[in-house]
Gaussian input, Z-matrix of N, CA and C with variables (Angstrom, degrees):
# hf/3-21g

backbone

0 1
 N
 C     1     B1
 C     2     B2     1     A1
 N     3     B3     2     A2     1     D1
 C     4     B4     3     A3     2     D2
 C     5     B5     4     A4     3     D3
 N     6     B6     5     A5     4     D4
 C     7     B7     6     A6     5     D5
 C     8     B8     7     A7     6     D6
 N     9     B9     8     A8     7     D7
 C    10    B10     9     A9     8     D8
 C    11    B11    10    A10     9     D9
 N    12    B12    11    A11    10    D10
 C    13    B13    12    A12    11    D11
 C    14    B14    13    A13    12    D12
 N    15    B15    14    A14    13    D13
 C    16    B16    15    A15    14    D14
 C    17    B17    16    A16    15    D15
 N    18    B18    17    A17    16    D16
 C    19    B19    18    A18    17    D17
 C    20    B20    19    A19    18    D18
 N    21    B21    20    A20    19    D19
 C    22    B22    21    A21    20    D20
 C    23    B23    22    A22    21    D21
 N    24    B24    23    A23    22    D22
 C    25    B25    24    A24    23    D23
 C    26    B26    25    A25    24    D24
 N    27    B27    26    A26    25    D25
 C    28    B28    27    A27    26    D26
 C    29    B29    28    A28    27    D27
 N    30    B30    29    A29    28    D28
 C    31    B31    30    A30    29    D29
 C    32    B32    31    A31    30    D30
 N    33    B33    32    A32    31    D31
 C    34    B34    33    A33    32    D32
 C    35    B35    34    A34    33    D33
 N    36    B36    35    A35    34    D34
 C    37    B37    36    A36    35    D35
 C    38    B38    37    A37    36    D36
 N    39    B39    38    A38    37    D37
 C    40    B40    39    A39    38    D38
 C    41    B41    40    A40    39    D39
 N    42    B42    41    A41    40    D40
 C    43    B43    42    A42    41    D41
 C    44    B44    43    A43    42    D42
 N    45    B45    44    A44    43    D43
 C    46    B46    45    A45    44    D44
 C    47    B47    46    A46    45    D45
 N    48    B48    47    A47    46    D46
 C    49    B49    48    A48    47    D47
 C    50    B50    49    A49    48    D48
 N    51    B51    50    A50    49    D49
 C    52    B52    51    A51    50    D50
 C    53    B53    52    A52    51    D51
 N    54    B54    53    A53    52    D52
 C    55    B55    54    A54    53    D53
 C    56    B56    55    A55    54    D54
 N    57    B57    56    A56    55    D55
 C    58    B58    57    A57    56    D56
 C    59    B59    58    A58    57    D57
 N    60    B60    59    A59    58    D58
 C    61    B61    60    A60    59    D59
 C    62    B62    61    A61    60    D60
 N    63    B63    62    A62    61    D61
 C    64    B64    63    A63    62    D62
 C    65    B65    64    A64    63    D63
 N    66    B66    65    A65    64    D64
 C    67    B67    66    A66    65    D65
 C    68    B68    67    A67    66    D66
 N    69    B69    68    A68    67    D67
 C    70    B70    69    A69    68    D68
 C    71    B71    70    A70    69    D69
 N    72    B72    71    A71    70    D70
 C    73    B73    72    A72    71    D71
 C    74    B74    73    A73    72    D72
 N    75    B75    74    A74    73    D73
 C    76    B76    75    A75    74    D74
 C    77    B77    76    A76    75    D75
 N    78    B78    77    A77    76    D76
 C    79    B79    78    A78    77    D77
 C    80    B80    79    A79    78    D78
 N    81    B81    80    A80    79    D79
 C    82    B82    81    A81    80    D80
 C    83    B83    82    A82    81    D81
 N    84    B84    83    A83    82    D82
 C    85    B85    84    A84    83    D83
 C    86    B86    85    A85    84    D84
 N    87    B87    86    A86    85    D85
 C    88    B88    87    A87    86    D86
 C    89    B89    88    A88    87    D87
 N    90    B90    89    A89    88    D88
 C    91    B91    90    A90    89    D89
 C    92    B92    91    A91    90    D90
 N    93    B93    92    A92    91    D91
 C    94    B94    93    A93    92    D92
 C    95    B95    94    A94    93    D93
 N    96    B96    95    A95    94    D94
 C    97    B97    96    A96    95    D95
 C    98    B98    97    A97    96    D96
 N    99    B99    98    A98    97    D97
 C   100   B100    99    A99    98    D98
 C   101   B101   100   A100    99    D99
 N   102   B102   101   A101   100   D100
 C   103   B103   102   A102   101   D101
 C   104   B104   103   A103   102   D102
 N   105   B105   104   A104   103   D103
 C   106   B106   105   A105   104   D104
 C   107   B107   106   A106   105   D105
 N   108   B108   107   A107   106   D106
 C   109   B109   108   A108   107   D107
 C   110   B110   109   A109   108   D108
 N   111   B111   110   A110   109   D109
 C   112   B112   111   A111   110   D110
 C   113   B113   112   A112   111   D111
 N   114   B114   113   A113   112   D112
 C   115   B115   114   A114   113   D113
 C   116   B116   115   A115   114   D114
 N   117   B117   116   A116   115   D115
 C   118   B118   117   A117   116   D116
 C   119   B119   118   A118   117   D117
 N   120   B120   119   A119   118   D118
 C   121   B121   120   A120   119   D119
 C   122   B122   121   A121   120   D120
 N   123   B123   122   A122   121   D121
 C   124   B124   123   A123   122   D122
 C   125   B125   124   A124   123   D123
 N   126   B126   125   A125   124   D124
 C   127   B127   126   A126   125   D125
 C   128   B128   127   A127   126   D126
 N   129   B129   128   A128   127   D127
 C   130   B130   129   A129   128   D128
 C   131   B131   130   A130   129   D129
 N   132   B132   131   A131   130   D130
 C   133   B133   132   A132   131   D131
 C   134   B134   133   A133   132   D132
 N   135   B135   134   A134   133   D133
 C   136   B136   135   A135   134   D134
 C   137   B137   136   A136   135   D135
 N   138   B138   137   A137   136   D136
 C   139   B139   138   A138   137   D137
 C   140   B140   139   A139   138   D138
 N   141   B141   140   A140   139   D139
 C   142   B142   141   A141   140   D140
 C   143   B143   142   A142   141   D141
 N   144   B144   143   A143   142   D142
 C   145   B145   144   A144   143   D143
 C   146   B146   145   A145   144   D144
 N   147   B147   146   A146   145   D145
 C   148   B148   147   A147   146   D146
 C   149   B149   148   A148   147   D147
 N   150   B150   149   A149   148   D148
 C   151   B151   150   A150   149   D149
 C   152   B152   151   A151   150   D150
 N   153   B153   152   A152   151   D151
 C   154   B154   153   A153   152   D152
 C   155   B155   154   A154   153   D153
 N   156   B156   155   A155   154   D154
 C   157   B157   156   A156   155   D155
 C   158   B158   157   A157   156   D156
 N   159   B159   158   A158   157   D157
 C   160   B160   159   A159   158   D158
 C   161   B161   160   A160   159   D159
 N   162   B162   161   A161   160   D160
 C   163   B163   162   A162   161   D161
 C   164   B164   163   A163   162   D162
 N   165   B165   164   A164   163   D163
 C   166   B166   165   A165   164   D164
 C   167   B167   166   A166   165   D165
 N   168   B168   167   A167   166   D166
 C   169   B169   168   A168   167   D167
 C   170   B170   169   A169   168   D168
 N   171   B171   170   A170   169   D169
 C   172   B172   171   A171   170   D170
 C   173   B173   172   A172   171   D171
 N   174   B174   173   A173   172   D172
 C   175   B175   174   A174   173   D173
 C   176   B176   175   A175   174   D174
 N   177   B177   176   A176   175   D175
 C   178   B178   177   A177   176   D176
 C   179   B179   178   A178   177   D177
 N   180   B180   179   A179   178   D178
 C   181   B181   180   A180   179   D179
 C   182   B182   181   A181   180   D180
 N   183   B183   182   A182   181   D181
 C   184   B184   183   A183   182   D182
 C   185   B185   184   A184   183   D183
 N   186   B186   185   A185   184   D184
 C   187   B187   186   A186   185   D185
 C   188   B188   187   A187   186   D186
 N   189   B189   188   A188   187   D187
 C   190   B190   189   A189   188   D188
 C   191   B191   190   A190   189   D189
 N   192   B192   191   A191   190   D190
 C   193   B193   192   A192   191   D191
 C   194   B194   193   A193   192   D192
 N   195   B195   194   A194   193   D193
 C   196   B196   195   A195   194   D194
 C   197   B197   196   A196   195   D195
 N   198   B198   197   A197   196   D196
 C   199   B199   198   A198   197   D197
 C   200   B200   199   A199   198   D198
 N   201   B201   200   A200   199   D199
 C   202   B202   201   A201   200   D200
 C   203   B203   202   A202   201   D201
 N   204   B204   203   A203   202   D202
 C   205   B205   204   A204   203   D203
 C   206   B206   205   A205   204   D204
 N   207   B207   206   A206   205   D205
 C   208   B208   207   A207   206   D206
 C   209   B209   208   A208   207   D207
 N   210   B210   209   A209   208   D208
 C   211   B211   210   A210   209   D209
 C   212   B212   211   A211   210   D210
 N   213   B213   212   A212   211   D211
 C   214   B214   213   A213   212   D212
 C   215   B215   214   A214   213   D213
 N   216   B216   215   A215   214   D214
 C   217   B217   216   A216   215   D215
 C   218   B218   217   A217   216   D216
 N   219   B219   218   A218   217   D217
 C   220   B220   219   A219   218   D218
 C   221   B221   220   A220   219   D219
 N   222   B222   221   A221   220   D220
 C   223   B223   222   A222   221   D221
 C   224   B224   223   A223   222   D222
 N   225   B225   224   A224   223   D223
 C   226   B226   225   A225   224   D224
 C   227   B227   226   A226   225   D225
 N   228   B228   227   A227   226   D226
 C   229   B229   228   A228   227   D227
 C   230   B230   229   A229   228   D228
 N   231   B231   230   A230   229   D229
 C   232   B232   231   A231   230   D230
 C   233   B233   232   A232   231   D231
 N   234   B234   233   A233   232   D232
 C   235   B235   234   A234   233   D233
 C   236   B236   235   A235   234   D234
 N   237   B237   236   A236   235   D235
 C   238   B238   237   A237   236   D236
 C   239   B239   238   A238   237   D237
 N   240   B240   239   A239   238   D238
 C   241   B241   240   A240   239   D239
 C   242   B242   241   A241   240   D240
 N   243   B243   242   A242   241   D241
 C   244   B244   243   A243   242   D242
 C   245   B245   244   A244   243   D243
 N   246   B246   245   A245   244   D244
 C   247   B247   246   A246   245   D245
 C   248   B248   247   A247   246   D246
 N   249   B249   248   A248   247   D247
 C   250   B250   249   A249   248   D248
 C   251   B251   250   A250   249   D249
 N   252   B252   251   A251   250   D250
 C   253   B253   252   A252   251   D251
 C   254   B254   253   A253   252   D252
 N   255   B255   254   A254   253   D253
 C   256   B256   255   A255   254   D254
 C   257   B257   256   A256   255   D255

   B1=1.4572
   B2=1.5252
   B3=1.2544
   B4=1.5401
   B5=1.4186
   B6=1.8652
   B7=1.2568
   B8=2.1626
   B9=1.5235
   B10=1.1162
   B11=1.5638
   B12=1.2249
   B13=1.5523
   B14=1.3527
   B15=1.1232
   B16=1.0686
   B17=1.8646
   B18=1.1369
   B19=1.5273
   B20=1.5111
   B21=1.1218
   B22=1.9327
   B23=1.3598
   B24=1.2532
   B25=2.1036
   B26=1.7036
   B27=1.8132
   B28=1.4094
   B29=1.6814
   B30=1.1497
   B31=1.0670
   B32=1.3960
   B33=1.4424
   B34=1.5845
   B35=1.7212
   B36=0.8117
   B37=1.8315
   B38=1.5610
   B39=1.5772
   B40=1.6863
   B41=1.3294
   B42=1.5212
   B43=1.7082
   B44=1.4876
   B45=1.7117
   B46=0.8409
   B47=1.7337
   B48=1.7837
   B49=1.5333
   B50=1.6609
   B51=2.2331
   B52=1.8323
   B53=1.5636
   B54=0.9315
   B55=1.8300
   B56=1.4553
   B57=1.2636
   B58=2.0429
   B59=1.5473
   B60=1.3476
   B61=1.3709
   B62=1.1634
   B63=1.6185
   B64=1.6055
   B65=2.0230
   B66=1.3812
   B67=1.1381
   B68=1.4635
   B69=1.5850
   B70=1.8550
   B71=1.7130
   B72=1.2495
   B73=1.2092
   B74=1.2365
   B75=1.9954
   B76=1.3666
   B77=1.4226
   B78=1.8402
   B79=1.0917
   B80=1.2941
   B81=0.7334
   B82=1.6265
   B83=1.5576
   B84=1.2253
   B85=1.7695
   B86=1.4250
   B87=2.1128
   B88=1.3843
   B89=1.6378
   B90=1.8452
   B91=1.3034
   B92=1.4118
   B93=1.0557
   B94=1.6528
   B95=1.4965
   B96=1.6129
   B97=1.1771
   B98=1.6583
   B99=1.6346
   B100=0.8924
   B101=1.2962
   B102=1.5312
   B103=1.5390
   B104=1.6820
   B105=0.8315
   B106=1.3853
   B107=2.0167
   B108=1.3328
   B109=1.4670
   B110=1.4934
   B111=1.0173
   B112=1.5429
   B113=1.2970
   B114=1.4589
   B115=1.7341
   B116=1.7350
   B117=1.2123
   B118=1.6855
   B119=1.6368
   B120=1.6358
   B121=1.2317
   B122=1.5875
   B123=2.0731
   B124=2.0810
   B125=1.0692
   B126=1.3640
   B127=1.5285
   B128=1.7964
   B129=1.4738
   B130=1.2868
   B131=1.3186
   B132=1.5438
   B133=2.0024
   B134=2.0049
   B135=1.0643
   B136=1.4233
   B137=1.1435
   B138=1.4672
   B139=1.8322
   B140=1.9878
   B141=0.9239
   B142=1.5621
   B143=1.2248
   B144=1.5089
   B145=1.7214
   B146=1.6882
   B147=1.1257
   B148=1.7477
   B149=1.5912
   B150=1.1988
   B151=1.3692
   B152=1.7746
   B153=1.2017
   B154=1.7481
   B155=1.3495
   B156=1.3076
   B157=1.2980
   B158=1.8606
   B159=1.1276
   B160=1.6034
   B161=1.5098
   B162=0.6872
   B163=1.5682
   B164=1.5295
   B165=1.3392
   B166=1.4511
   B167=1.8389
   B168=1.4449
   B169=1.4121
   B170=1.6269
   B171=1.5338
   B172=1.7516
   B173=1.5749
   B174=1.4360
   B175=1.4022
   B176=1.5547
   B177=1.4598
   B178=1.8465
   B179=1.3457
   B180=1.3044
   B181=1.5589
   B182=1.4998
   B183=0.9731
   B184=2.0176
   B185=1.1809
   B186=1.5640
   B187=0.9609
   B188=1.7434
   B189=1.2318
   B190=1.2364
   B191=1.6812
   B192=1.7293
   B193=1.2161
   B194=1.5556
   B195=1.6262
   B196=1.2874
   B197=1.1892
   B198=1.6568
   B199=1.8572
   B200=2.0476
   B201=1.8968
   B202=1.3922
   B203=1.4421
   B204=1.0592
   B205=1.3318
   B206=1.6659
   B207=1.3122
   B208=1.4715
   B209=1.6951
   B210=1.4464
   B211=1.2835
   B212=1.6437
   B213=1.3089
   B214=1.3587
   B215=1.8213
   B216=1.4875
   B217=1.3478
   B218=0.9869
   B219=1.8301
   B220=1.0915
   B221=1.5408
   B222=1.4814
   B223=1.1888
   B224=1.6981
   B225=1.1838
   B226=1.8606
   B227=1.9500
   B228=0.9748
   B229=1.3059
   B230=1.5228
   B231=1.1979
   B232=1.7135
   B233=1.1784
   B234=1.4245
   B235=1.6963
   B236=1.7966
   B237=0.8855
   B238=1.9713
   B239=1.2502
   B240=1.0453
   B241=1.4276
   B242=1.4212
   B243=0.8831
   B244=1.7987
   B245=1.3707
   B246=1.3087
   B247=1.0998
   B248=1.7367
   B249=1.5992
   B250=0.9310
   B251=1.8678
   B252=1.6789
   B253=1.5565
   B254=1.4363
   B255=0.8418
   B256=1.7105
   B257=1.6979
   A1=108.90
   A2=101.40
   A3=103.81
   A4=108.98
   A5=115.69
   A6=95.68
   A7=92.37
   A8=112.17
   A9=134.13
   A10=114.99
   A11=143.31
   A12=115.36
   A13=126.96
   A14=136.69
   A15=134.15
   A16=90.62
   A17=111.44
   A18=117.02
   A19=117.66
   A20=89.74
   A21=104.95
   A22=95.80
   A23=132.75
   A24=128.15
   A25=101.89
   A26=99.47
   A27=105.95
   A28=119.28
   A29=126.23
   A30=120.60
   A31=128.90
   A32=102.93
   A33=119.94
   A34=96.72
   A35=140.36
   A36=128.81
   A37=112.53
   A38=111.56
   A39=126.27
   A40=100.41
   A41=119.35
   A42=106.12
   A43=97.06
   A44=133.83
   A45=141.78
   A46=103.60
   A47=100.15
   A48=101.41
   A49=123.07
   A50=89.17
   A51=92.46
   A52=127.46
   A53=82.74
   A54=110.37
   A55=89.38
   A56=114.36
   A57=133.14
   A58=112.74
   A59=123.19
   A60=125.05
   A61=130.16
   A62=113.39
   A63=116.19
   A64=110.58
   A65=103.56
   A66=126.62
   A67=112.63
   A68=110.91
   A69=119.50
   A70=93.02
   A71=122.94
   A72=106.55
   A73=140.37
   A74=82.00
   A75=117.58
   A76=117.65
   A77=100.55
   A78=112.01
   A79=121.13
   A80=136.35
   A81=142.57
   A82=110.38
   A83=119.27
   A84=127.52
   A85=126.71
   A86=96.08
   A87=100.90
   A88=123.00
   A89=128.79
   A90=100.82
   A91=110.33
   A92=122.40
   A93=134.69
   A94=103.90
   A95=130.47
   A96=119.08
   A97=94.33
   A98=136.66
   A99=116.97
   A100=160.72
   A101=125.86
   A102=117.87
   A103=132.73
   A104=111.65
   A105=117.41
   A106=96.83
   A107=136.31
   A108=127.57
   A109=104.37
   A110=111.05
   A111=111.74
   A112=130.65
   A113=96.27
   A114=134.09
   A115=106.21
   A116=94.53
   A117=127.63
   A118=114.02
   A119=99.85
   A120=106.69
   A121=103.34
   A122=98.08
   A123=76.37
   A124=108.09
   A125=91.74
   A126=111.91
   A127=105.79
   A128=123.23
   A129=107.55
   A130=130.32
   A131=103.97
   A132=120.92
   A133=66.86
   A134=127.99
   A135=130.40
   A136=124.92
   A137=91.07
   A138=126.02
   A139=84.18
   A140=131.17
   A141=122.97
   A142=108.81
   A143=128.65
   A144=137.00
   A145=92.23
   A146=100.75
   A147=108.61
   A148=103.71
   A149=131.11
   A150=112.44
   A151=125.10
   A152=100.59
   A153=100.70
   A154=92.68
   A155=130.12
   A156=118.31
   A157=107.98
   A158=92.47
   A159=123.24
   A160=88.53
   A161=123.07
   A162=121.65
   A163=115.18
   A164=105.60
   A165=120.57
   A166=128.53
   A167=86.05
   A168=109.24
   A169=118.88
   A170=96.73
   A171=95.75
   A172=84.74
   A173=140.91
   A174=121.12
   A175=138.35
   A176=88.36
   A177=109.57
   A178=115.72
   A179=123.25
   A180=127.27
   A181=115.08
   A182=102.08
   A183=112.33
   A184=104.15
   A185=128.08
   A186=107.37
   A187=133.82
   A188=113.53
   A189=140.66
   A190=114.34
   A191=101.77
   A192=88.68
   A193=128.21
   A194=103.35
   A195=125.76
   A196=107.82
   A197=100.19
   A198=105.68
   A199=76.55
   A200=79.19
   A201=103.19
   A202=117.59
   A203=134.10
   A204=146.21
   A205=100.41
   A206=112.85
   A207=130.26
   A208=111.74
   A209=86.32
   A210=107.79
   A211=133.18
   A212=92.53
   A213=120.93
   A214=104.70
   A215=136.13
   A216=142.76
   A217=101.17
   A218=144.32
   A219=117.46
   A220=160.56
   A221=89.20
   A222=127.01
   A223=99.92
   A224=108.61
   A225=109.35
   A226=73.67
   A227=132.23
   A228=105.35
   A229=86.98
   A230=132.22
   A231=126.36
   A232=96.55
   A233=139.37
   A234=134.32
   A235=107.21
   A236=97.38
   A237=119.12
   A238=89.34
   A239=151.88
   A240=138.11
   A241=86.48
   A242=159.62
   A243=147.29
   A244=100.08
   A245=145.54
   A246=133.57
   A247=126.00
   A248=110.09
   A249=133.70
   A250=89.63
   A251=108.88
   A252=84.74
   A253=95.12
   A254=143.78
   A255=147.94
   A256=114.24
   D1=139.51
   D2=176.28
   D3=-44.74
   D4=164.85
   D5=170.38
   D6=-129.82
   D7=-22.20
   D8=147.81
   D9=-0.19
   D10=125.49
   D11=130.86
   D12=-64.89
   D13=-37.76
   D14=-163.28
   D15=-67.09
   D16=-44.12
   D17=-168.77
   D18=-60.25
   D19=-41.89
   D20=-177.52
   D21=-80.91
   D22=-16.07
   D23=161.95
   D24=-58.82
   D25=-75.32
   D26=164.34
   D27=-21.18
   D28=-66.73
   D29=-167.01
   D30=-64.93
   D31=-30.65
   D32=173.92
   D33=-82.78
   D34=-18.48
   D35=175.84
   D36=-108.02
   D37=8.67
   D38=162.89
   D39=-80.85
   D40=-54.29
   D41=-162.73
   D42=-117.64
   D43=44.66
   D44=141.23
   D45=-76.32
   D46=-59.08
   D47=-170.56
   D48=-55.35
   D49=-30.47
   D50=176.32
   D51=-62.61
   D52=-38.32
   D53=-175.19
   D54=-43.48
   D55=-91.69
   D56=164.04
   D57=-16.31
   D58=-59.71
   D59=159.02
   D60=-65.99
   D61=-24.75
   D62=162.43
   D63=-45.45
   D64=-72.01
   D65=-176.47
   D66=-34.77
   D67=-54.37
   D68=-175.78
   D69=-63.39
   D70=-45.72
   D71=-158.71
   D72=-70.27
   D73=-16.73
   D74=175.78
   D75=-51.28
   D76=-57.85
   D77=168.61
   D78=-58.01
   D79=-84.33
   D80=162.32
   D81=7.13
   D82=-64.93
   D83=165.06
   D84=-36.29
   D85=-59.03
   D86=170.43
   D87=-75.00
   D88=-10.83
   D89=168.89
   D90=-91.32
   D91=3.37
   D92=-171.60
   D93=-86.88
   D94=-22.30
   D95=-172.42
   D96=-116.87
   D97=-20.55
   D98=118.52
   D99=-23.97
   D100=-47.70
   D101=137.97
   D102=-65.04
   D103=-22.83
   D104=178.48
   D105=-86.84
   D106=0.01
   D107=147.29
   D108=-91.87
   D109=-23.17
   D110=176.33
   D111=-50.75
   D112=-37.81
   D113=-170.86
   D114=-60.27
   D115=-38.72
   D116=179.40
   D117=-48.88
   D118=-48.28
   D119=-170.33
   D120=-111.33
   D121=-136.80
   D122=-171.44
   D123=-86.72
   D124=-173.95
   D125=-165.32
   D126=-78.49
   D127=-32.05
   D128=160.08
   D129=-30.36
   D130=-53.96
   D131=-139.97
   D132=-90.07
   D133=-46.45
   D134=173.66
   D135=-5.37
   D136=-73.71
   D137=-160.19
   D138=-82.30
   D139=-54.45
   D140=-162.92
   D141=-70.97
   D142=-35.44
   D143=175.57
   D144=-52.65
   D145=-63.62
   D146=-164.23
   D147=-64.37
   D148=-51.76
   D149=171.72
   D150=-52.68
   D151=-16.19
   D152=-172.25
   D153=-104.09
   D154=3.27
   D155=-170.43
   D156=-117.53
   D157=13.60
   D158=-168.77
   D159=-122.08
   D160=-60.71
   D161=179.95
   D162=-39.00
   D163=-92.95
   D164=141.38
   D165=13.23
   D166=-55.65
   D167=174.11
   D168=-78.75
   D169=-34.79
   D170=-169.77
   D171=-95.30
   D172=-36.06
   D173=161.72
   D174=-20.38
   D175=-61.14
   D176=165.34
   D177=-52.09
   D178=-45.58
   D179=173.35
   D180=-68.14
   D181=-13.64
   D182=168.25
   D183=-93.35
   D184=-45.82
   D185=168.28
   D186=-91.87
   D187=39.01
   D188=175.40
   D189=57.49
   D190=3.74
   D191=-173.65
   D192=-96.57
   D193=41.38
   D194=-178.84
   D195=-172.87
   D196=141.38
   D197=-164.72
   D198=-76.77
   D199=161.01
   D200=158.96
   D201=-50.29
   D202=-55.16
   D203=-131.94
   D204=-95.58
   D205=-37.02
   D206=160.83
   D207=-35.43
   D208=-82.66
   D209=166.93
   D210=-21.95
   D211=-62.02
   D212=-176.24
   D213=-72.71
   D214=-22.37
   D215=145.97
   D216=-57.34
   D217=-78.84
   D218=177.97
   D219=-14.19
   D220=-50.28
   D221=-162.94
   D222=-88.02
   D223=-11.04
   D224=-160.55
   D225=-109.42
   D226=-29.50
   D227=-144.44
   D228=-121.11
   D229=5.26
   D230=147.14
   D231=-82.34
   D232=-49.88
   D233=175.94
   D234=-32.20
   D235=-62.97
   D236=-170.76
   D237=-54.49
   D238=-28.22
   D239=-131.94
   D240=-140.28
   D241=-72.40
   D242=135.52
   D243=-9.07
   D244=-91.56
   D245=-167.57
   D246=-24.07
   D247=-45.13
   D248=-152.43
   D249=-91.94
   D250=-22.87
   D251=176.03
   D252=-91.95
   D253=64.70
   D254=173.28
   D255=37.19

């Protein structure tokens, strides 16, 4: 345990931010494995899983709790995978 003040601030605004990023990421996982069962079926329920699950994704990157670039793999490879069901 810290023994610091400055450290024991740090520490309480580390798993303030995790806690907050726990939660987005949470989300983020569950519409992502949601579209990807989606993928399964039609291509409507398809195309709408994957847009909210893209969402979701570029949300997290606003809320910093995912690099862009992450994101942006995701996002290419639910595309590909929609694409690919025509």
């Amino acid at each position: 345990m810290a023994n610091i003040k400055s450290a024991i601030k740090q520490a309480r605004q580390s798993e303030r931010r995790r806690q907050r990023n726990r939660t987005v990421r949470s989300t983020v996982r569950s519409s992502t494995k949601l579209a990807r069962t989606a993928l399964g079926e039609t291509a409507a329920t398809a195309r709408a899983a994957v847009r909210e699950a893209m969402r979701e994704l570029d949300k997290a990157v606003t809320k910093g709790a995912l690099h862009r670039n992450t994101a942006a793999r995701k996002k290419s490879a639910l595309a590909r995978r929609l694409a690919a069901l025509g």
